[in-house]
PDB file of N, CA, C and O in Angstrom, chain B, residues numbered from 101:
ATOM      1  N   UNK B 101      16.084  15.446   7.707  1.00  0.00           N
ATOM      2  CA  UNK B 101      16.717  14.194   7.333  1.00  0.00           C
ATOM      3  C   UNK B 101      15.638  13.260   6.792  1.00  0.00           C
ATOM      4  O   UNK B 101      14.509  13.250   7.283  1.00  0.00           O
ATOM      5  N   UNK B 102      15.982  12.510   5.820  1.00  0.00           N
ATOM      6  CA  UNK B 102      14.655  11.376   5.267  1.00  0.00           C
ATOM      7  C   UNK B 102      15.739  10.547   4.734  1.00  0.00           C
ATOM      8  O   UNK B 102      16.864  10.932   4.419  1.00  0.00           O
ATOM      9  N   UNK B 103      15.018   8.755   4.640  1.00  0.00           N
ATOM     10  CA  UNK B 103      15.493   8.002   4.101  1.00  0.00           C
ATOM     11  C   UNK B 103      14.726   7.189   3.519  1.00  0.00           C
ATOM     12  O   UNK B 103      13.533   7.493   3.508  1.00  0.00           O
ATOM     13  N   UNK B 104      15.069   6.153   2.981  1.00  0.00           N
ATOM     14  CA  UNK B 104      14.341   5.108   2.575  1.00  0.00           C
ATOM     15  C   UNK B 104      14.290   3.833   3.605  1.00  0.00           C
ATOM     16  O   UNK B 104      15.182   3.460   4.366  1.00  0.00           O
ATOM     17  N   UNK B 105      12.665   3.137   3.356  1.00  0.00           N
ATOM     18  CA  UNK B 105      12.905   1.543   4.080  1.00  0.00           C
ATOM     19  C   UNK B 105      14.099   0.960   3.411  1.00  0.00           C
ATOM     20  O   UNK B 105      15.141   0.643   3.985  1.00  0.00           O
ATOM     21  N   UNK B 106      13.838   0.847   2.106  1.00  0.00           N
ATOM     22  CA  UNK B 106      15.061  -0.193   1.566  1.00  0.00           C
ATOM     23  C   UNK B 106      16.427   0.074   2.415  1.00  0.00           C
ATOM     24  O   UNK B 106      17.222  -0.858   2.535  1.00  0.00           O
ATOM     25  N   UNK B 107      16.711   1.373   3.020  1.00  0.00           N
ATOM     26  CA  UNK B 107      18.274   1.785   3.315  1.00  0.00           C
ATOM     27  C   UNK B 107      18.530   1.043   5.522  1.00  0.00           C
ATOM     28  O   UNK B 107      19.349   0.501   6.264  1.00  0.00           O
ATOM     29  N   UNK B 108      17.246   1.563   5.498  1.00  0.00           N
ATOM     30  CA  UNK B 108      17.004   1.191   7.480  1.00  0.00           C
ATOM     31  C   UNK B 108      16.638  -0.338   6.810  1.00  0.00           C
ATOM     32  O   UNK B 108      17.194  -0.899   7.754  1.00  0.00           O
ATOM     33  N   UNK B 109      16.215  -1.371   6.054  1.00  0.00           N
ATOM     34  CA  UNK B 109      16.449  -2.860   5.894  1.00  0.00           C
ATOM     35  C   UNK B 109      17.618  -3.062   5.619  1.00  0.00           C
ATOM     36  O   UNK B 109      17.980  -3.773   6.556  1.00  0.00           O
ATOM     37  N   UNK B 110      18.560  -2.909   4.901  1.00  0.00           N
ATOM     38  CA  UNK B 110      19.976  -2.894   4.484  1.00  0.00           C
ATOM     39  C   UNK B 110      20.698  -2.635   5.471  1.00  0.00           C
ATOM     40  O   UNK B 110      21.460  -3.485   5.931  1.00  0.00           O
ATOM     41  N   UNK B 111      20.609  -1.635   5.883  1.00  0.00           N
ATOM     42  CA  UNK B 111      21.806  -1.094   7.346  1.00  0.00           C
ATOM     43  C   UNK B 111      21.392  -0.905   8.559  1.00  0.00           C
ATOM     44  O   UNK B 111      22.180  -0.240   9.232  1.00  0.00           O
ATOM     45  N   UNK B 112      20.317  -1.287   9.165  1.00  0.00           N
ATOM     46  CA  UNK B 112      19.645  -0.366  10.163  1.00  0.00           C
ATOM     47  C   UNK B 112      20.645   0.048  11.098  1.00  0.00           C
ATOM     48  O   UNK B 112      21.086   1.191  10.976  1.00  0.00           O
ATOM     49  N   UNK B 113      20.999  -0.555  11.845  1.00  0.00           N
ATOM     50  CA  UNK B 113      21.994   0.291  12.640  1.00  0.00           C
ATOM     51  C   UNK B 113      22.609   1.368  12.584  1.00  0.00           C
ATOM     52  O   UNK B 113      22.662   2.246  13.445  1.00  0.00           O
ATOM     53  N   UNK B 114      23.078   1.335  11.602  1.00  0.00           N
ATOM     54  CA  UNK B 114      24.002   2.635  10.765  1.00  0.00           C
ATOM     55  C   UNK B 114      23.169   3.506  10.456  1.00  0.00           C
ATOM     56  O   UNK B 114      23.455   4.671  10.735  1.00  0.00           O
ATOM     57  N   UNK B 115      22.084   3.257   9.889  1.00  0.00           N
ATOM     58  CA  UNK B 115      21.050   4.489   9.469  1.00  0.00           C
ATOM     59  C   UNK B 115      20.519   4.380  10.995  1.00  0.00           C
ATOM     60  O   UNK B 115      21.102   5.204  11.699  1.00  0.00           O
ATOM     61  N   UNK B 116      20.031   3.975  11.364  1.00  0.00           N
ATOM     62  CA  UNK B 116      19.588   4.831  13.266  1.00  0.00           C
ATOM     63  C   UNK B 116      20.716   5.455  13.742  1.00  0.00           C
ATOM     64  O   UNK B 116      20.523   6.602  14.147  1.00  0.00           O
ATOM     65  N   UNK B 117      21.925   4.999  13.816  1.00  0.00           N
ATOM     66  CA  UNK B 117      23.287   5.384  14.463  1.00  0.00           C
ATOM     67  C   UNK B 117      22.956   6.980  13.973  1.00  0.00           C
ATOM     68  O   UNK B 117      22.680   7.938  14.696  1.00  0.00           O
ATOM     69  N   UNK B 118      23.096   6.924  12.304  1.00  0.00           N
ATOM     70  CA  UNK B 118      22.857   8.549  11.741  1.00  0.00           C
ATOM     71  C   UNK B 118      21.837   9.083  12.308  1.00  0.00           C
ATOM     72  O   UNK B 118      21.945  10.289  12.526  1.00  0.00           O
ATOM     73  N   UNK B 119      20.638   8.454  12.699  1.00  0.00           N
ATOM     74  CA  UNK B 119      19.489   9.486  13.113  1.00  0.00           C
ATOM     75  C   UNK B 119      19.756  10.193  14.554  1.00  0.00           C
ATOM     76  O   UNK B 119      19.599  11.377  14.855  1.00  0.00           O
ATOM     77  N   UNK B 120      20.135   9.281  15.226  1.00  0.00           N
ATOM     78  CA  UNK B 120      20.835   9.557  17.029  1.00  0.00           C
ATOM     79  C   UNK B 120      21.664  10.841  16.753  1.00  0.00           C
ATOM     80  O   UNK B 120      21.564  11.912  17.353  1.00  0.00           O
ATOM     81  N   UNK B 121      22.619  10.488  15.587  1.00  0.00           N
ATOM     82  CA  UNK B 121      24.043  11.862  15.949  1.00  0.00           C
ATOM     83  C   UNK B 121      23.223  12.985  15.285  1.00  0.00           C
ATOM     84  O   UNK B 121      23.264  14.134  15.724  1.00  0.00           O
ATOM     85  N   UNK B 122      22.214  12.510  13.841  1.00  0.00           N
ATOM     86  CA  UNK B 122      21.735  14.166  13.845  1.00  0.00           C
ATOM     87  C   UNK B 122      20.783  14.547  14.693  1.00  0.00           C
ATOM     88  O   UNK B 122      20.453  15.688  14.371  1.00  0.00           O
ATOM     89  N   UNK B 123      19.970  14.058  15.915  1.00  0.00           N
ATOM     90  CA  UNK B 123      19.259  14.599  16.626  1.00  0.00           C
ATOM     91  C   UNK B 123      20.076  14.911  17.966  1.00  0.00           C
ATOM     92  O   UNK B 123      19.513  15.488  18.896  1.00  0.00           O
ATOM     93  N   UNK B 124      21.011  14.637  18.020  1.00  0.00           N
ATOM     94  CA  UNK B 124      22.086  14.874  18.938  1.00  0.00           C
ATOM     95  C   UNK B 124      21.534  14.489  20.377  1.00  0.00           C
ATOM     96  O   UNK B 124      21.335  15.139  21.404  1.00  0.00           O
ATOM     97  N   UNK B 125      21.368  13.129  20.009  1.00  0.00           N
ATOM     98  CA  UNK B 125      21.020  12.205  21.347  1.00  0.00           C
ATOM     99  C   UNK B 125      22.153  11.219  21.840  1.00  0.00           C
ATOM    100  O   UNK B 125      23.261  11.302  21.310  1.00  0.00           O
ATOM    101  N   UNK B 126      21.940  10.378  22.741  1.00  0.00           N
ATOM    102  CA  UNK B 126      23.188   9.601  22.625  1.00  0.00           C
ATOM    103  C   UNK B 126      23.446   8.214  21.814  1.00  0.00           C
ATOM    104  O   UNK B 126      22.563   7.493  21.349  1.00  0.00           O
ATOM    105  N   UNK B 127      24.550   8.047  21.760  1.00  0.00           N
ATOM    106  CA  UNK B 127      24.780   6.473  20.401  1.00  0.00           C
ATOM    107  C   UNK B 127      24.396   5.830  21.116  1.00  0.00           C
ATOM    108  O   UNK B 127      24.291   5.858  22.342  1.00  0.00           O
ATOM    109  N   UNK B 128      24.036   4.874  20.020  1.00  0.00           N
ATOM    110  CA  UNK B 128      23.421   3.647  20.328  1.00  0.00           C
ATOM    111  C   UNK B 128      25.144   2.101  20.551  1.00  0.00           C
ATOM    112  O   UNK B 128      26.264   1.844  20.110  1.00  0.00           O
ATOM    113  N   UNK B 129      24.668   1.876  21.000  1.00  0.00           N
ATOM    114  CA  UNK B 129      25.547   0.371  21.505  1.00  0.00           C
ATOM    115  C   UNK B 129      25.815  -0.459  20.493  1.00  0.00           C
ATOM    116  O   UNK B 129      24.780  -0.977  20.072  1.00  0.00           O
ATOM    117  N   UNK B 130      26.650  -0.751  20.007  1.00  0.00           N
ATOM    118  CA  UNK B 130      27.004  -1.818  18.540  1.00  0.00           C
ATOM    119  C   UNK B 130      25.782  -3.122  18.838  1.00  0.00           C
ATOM    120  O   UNK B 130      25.407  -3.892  17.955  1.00  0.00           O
ATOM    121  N   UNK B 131      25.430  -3.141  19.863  1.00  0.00           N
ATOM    122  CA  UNK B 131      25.396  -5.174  20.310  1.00  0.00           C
ATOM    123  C   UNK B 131      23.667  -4.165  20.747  1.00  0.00           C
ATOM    124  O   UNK B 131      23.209  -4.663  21.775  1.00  0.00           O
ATOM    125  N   UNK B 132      22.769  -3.017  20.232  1.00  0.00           N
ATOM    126  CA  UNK B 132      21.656  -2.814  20.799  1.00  0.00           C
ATOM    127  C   UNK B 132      20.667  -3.703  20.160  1.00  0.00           C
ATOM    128  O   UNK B 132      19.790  -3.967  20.982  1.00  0.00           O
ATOM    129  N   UNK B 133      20.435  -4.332  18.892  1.00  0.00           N
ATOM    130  CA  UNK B 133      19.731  -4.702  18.321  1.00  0.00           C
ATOM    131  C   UNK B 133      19.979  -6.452  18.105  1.00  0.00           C
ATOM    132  O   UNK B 133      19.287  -7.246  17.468  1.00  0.00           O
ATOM    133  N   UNK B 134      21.435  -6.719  19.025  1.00  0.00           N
ATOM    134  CA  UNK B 134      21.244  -8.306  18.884  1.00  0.00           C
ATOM    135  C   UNK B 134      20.172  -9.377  19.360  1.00  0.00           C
ATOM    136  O   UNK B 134      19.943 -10.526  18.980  1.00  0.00           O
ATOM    137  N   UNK B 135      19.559  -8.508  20.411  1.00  0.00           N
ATOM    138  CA  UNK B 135      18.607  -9.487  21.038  1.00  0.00           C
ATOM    139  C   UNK B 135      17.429  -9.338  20.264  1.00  0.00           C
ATOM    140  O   UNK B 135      16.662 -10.255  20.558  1.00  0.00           O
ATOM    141  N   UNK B 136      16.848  -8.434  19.229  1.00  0.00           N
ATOM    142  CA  UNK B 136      15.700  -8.268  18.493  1.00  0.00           C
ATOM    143  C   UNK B 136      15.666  -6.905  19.041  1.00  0.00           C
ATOM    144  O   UNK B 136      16.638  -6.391  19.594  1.00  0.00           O
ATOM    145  N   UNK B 137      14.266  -6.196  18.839  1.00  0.00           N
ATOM    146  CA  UNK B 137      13.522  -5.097  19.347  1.00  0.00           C
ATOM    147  C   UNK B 137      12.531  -5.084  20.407  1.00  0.00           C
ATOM    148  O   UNK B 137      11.427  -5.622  20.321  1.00  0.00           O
ATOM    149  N   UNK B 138      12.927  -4.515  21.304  1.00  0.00           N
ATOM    150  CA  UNK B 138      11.926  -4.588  22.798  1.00  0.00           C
ATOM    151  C   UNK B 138      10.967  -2.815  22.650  1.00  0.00           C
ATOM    152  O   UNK B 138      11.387  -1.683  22.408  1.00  0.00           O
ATOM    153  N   UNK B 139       9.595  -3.356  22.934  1.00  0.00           N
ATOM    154  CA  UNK B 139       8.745  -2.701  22.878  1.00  0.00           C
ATOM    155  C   UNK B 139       8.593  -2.089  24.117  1.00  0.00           C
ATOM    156  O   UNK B 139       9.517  -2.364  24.881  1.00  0.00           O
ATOM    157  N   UNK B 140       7.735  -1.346  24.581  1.00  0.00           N
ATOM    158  CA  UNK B 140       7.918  -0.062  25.665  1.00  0.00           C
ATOM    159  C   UNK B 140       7.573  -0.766  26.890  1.00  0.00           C
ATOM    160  O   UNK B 140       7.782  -0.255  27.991  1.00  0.00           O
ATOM    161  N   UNK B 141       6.981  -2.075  26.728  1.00  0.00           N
ATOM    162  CA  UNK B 141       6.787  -3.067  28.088  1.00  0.00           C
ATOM    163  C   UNK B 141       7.797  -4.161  27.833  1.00  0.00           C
ATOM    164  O   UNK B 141       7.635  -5.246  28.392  1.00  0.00           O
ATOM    165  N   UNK B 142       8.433  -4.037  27.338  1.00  0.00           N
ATOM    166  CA  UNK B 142       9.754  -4.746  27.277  1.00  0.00           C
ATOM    167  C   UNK B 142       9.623  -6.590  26.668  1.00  0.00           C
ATOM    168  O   UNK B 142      10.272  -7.608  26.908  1.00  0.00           O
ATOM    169  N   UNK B 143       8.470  -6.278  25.832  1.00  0.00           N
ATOM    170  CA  UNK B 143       8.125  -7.133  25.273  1.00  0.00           C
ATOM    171  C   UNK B 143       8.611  -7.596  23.713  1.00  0.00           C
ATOM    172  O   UNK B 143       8.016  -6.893  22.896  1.00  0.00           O
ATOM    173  N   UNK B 144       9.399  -8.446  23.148  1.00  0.00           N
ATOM    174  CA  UNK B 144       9.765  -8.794  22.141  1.00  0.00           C
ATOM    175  C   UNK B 144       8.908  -8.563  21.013  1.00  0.00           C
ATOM    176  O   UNK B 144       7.909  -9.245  20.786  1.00  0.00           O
ATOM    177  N   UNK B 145       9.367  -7.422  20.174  1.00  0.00           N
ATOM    178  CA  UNK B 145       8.556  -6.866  19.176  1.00  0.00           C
ATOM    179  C   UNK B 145       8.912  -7.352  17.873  1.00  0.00           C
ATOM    180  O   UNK B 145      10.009  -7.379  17.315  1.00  0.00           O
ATOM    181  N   UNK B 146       7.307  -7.888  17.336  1.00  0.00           N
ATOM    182  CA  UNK B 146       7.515  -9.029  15.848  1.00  0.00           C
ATOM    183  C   UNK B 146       6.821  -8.395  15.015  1.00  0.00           C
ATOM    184  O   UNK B 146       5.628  -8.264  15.286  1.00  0.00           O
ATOM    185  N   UNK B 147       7.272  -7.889  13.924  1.00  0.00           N
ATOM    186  CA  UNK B 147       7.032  -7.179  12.956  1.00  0.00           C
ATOM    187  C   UNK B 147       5.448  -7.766  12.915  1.00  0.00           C
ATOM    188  O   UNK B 147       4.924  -8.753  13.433  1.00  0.00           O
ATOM    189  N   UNK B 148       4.784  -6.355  11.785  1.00  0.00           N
ATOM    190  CA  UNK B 148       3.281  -6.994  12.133  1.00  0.00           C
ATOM    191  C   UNK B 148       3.117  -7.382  10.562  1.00  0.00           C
ATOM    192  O   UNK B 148       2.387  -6.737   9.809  1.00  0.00           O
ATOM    193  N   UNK B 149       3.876  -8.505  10.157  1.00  0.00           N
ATOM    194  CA  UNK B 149       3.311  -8.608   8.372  1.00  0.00           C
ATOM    195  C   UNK B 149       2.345  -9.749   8.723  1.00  0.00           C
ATOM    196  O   UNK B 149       2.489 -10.623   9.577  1.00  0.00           O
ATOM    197  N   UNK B 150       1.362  -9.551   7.900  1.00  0.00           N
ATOM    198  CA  UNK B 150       0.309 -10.360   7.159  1.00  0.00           C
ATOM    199  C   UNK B 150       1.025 -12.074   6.612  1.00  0.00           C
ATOM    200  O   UNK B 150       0.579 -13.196   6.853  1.00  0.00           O
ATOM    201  N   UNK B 151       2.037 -11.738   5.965  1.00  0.00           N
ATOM    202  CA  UNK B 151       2.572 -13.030   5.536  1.00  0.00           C
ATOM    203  C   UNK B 151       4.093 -14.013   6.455  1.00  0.00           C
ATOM    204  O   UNK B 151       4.605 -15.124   6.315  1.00  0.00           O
ATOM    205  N   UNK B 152       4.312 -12.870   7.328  1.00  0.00           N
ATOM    206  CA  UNK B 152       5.311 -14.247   7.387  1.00  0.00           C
ATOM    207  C   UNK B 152       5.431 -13.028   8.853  1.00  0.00           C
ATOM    208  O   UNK B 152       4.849 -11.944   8.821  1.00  0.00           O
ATOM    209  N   UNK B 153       6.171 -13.426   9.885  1.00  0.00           N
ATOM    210  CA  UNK B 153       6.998 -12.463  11.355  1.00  0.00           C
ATOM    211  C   UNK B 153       8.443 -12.750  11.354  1.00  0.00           C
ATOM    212  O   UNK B 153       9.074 -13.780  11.119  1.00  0.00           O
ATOM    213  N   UNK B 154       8.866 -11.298  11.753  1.00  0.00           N
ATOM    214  CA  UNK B 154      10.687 -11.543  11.635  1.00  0.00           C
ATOM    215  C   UNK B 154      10.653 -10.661  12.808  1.00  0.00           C
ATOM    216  O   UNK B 154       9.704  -9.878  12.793  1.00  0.00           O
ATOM    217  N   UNK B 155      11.374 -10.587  13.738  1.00  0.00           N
ATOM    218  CA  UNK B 155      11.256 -10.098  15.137  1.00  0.00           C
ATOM    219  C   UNK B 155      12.764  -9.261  14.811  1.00  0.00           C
ATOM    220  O   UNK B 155      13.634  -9.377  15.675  1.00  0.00           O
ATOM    221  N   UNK B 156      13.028  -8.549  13.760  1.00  0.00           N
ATOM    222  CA  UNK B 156      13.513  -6.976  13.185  1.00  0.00           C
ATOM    223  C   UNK B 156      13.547  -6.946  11.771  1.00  0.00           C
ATOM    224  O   UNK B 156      13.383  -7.778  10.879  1.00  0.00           O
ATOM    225  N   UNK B 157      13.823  -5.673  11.834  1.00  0.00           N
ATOM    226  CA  UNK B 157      13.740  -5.188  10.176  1.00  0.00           C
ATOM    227  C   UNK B 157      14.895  -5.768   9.403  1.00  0.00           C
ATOM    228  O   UNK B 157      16.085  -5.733   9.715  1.00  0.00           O
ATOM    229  N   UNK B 158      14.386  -6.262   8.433  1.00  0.00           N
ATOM    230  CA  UNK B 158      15.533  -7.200   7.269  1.00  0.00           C
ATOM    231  C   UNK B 158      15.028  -6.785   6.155  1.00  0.00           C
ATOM    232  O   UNK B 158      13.929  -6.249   6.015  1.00  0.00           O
ATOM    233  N   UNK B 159      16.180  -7.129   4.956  1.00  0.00           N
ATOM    234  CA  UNK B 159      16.293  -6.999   3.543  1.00  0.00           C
ATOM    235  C   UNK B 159      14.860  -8.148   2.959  1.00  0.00           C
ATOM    236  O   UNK B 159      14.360  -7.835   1.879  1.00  0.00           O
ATOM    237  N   UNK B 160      14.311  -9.332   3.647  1.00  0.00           N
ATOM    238  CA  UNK B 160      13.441 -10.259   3.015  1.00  0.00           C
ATOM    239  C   UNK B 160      12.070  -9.131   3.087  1.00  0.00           C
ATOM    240  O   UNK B 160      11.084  -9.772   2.723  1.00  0.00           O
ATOM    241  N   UNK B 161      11.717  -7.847   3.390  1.00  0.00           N
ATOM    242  CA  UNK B 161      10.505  -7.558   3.126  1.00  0.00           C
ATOM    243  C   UNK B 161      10.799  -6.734   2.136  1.00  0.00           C
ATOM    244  O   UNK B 161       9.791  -6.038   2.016  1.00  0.00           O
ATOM    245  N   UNK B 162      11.591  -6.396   1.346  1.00  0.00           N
ATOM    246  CA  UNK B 162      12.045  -5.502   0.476  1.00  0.00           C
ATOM    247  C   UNK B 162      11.299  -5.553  -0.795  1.00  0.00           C
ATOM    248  O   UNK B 162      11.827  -6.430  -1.479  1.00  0.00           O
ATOM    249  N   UNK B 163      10.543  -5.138  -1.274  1.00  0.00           N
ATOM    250  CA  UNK B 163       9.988  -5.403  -2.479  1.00  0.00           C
ATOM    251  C   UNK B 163       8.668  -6.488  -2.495  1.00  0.00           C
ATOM    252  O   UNK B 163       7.900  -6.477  -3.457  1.00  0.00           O
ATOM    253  N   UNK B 164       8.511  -7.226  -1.595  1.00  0.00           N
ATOM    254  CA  UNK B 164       7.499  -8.091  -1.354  1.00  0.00           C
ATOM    255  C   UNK B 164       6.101  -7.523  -1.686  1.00  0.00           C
ATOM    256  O   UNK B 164       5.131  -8.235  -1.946  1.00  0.00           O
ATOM    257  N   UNK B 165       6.086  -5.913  -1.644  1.00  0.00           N
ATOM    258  CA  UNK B 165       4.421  -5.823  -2.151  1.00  0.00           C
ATOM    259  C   UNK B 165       4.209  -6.177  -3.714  1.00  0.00           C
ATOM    260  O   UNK B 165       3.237  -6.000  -4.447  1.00  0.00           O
ATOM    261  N   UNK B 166       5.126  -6.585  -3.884  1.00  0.00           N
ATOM    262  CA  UNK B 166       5.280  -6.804  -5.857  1.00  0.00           C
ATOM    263  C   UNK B 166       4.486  -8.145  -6.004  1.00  0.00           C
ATOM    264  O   UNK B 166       3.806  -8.354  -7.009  1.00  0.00           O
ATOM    265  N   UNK B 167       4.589  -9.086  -4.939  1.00  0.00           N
ATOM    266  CA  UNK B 167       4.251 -10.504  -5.072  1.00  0.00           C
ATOM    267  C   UNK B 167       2.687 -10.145  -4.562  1.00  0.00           C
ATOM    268  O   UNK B 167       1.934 -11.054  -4.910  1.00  0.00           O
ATOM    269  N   UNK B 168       2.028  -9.135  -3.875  1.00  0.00           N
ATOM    270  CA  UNK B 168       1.131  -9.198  -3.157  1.00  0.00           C
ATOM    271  C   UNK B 168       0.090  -7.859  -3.713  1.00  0.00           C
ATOM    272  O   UNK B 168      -1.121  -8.080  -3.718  1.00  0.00           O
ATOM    273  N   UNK B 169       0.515  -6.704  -4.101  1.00  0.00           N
ATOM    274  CA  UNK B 169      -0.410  -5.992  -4.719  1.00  0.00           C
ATOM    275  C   UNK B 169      -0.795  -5.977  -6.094  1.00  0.00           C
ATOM    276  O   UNK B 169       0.118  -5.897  -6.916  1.00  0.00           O
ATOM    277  N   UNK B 170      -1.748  -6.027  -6.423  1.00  0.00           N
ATOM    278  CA  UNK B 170      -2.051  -5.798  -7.957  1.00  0.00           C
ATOM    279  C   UNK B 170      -1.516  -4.647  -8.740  1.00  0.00           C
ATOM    280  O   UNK B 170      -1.464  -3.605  -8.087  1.00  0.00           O
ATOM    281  N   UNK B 171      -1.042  -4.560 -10.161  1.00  0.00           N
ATOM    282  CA  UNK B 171      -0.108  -3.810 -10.943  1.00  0.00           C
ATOM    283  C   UNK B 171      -1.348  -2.405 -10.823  1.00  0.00           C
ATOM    284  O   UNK B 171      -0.799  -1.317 -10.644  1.00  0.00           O
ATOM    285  N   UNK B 172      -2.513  -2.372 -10.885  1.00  0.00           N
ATOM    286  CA  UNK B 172      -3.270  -0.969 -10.783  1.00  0.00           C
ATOM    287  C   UNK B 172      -3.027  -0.181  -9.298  1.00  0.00           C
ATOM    288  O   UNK B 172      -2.772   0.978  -8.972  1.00  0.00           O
ATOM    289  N   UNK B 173      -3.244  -1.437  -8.594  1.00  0.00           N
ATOM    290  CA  UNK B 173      -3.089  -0.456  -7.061  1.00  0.00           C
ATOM    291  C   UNK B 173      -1.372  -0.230  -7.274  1.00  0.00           C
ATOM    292  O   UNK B 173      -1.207   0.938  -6.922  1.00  0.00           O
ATOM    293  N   UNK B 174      -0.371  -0.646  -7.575  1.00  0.00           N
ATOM    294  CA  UNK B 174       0.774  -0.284  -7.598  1.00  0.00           C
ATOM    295  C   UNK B 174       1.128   1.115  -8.233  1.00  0.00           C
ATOM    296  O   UNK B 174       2.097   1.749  -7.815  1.00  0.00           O
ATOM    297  N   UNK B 175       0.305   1.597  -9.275  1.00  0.00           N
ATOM    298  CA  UNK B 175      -0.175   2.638 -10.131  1.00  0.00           C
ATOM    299  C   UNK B 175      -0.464   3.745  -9.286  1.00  0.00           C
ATOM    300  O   UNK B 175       0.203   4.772  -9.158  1.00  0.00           O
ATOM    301  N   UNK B 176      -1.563   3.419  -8.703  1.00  0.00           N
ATOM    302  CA  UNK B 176      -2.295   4.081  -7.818  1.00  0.00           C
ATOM    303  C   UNK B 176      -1.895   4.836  -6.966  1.00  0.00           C
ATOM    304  O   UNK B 176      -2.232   6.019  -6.916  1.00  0.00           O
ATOM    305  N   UNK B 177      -0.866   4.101  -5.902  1.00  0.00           N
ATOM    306  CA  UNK B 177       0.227   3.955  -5.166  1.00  0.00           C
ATOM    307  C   UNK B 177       1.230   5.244  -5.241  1.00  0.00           C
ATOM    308  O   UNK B 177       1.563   6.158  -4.486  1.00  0.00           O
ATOM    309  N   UNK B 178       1.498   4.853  -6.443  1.00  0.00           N
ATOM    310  CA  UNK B 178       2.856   5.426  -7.218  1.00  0.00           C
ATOM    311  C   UNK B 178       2.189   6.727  -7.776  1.00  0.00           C
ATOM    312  O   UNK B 178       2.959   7.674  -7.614  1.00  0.00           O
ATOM    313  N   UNK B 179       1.122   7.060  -8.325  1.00  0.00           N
ATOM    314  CA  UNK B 179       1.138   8.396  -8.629  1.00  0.00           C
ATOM    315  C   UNK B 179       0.084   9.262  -7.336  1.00  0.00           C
ATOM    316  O   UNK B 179       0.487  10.380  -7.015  1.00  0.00           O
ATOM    317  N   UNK B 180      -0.962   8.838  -6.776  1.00  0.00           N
ATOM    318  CA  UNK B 180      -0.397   9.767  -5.773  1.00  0.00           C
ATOM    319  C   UNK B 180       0.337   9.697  -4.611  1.00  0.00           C
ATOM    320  O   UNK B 180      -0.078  10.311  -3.628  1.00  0.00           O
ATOM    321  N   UNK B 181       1.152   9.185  -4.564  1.00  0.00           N
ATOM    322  CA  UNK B 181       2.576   9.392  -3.812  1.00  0.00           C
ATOM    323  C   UNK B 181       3.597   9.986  -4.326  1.00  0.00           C
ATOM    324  O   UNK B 181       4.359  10.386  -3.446  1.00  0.00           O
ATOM    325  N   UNK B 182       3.995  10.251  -5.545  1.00  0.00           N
ATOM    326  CA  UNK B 182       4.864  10.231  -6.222  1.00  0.00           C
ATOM    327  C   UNK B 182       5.923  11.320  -5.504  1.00  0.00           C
ATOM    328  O   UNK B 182       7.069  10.915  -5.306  1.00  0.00           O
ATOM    329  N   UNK B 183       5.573  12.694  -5.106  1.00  0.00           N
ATOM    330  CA  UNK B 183       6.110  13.261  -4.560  1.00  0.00           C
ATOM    331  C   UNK B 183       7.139  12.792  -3.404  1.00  0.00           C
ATOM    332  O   UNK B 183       8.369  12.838  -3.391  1.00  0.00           O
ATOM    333  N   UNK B 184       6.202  12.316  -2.423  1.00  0.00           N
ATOM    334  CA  UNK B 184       6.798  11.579  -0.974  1.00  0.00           C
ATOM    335  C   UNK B 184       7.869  10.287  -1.620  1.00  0.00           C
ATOM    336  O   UNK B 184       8.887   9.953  -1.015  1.00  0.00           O
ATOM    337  N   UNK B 185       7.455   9.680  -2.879  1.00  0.00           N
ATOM    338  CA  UNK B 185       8.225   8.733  -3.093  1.00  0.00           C
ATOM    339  C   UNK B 185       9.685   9.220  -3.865  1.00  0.00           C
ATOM    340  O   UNK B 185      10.553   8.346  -3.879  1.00  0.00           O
ATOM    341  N   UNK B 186      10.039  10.545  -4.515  1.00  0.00           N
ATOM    342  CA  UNK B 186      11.038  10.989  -5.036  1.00  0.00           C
ATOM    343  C   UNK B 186      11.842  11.316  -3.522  1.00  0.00           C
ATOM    344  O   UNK B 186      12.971  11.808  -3.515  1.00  0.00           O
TER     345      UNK B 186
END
């Protein structure tokens, strides 16, 4: 199974919900992610960006390395990754 960030920022629930039933673990709770994300000491987990903290994954980091990397390293990036990125 593989997905994209853009798809777990857009839906997360739904795309974890899918990862749970294909690993055939148990579902997750509609209301699991209202309080934020709790870390393994049960500590409120805040995304680790450089520019701004959102305490879960959202659609506002979507594309943001555009404002922040230079068009060569984006290059760079993009061809050797290219594989992992198709």
């Amino acid at each position: 199974m593989s997905f994209k960030y853009e798809d777990l920022a857009s839906s997360p629930f739904e795309l974890l919900d899918s990862i749970v039933r294909f690993l055939g673990v148990s579902n997750l709770s509609e209301d699991l992610f209202n309080k934020g994300i709790f870390d393994h000491s049960g500590n409120l987990w805040i995304g680790n960006f450089s520019h701004h903290s959102n305490p879960f994954v959202s659609n506002d980091s979507v594309g943001v390395f555009r404002k922040y990397l230079p068009e060569e390293t984006m290059k760079y990036i993009e061809s050797t990754c290219y594989p992992e990125m198709i």
